[in-house]
C-alpha angles and dihedrals in degrees: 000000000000116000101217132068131173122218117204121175120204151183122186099351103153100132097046108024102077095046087042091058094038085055097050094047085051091056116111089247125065106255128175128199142220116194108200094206111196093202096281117198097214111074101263085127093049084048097053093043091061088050096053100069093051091050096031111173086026099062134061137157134198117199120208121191108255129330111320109167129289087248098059082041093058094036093056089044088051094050089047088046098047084050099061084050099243113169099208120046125182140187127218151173117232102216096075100258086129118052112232099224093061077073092086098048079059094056094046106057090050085063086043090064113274122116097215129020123203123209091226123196097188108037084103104028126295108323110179124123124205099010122130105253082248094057085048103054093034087061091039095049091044092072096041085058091048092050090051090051102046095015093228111141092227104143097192099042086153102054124125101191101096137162110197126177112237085244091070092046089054100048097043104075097237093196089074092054098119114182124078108184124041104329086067089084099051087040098063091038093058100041092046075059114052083041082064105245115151111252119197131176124221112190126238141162118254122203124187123251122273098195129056131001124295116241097217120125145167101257081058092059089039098056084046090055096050097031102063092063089050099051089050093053092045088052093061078064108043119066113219111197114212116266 
């Protein structure tokens, strides 16, 4: 059986999902992919459908009922993952901000010895193509934010462009993972950490996406912005016992 799997959640992807899929299956290492549909009304089910019958036993797809957070999406495709016993788990956009074969620099640093891999836009400068200059400095100074509140050197606490091997999703209770929207990713990045998993970053270049509408907003940020400190607050109490 492969030992890699991407997970790539959508709503409403129907301009990006099929050539996203097509990409990763054309990639020199033997991916599957689960798609985490949240009822989308445009036709990205229907999409994906067609295509599976064309890549059966690579691709799979779980629908949820409406749009329920990335971070449930990601959590329910990590426990269904971690069931069918894959060793490296991703995470990934569908609109081709991140480029698919940076999948395999992922992987690879996960066999070169890290638990978890980041996608990271700002380990070598600020490496972000097509945003607007506020978009920019609002993610960049995210992380710097993040970094003053748990004083972890993580330059792309935000990104949600991960590698983790399956050992880390089983060991982080991820039950206990809170936060649904934007602060999901600096959640599991925190918490991988203080259970003592080893966290690299690997640069790449991310370019927004051409095709469809962005589902950023200004609660997600919001709730990023509050809930870090309420996540570090929350860790002097929680013991993590090393995975």
């Amino acid at each position: 059986m492969p030992d890699s799997i991407v997970i790539i959640p959508t709503y409403n992807e129907k301009e990006n999902i099929e050539r996203m899929i097509r990409k990763v299956f054309s990639l020199p290492h033997d991916f599957h992919i689960l798609i985490v549909d949240d009822g989308s009304p445009d036709g990205t089910q229907q999409i994906v459908e067609s295509l599976q019958t064309e890549y059966t036993d690579r691709l799979f797809m779980e629908r949820r009922a409406g749009k329920q957070g990335l971070g449930t999406a990601y959590i329910h495709g990590f426990k269904w993952c971690i069931a069918r016993h894959y060793d490296f788990i991703f995470e990934m956009d569908a609109d081709f901000s991140h480029n698919p074969n940076d999948l395999l620099k992922l992987r690879q640093a996960c066999i070169d010895g890290a638990d978890a891999s980041i996608g990271s836009r700002y380990i070598k400068g600020v490496n972000v193509v097509n945003w607007p200059m506020s978009r920019v400095l609002m993610s960049y100074f995210a992380s710097v934010y993040v970094r003053m509140i748990t004083g972890i050197d993580i330059q792309d606490f935000t990104a949600g462009f991960m590698c983790y091997k399956r050992k880390v999703l089983e060991t982080v209770q991820l039950d206990k993972i809170k936060f649904v929207g934007y602060a999901f990713q600096i959640e599991m990045k925190y918490t991988s950490i203080k259970h003592g998993f080893k966290v690299v970053e690997v640069p790449i270049i991310f370019t927004d996406r051409t095709a469809g509408e962005s589902k950023m907003s200004t609660r997600i940020f919001r709730e990023a912005f509050l809930g870090v400190i309420q996540m570090r607050i929350n860790s002097i109490f929680r013991k993590y016992p090393e995975g």
